[in-house]
N, C-alpha and C positions, 0 to 999 in steps of 0.2 A: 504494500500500500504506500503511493506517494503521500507525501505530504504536502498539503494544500498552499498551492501558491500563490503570494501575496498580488501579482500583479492579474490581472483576467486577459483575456483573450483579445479584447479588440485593442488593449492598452497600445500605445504608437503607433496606431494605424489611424492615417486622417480620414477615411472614407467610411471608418462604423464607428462611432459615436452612438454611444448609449445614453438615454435616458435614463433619472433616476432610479425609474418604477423596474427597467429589465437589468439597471445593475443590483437590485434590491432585489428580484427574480433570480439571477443567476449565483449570489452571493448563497439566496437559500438553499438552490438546488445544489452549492458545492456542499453546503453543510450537512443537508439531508445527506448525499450519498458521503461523507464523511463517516456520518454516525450508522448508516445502514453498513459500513466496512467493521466501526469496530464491535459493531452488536458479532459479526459473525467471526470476528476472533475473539470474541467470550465464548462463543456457542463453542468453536474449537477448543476452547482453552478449560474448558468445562465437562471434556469427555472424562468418562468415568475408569478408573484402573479399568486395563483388557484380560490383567491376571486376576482369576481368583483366590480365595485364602490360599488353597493347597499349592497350589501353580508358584504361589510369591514362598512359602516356605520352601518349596524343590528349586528355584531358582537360588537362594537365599544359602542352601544347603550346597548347591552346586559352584556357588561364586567361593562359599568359606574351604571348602576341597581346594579349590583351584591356586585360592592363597595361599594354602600349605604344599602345594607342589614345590619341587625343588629346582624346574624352569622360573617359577614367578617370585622364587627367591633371586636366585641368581640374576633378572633383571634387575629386580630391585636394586642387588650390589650395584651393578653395571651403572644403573643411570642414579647413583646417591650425586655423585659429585655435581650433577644438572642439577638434579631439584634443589639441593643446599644453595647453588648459585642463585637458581630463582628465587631464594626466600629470600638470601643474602640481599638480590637484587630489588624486591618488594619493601624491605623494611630501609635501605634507606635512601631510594627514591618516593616511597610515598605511598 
């Protein structure tokens, strides 16, 4: 979704000139279909878990296995020295 731009349509062009009444038309119709955009990313935004209770405990059970493998240790050694930098790098730029 763009975001609504301040200038309209006919702005710099000599030959359409708008009247009050259709720049007060067009300003609502940008607003209407503004708020008809973010009603429908609440609607998305508002979809409900796709996992059930069971489904999120076997997933939950399958991620804590995967932690204790000894590939997802050994990454973790591998990229220590990254993450410390980015933390390094967060606390004292801001």
């Amino acid at each position: 979704m763009s975001a609504v731009p301040d200038a309209n349509w006919a702005e710099g062009r000599s030959d359409t000139g708008l009247s009050p009444e259709e720049r007060a038309v067009e300003q609502h119709l940008e607003l209407l279909d503004r708020v008809i955009g973010l009603e429908e990313q609440l609607r998305e935004l508002r979809v409900p878990d796709l996992l059930g209770p069971t489904e999120v405990v076997a997933v939950e059970r399958n991620l804590a296995s995967m932690r204790t493998s000894m590939t997802w240790r050994a990454g973790r050694v591998v990229t220590l020295p990254i993450r410390a930098a980015r933390v390094i790098k967060r606390r004292l730029l801001g």
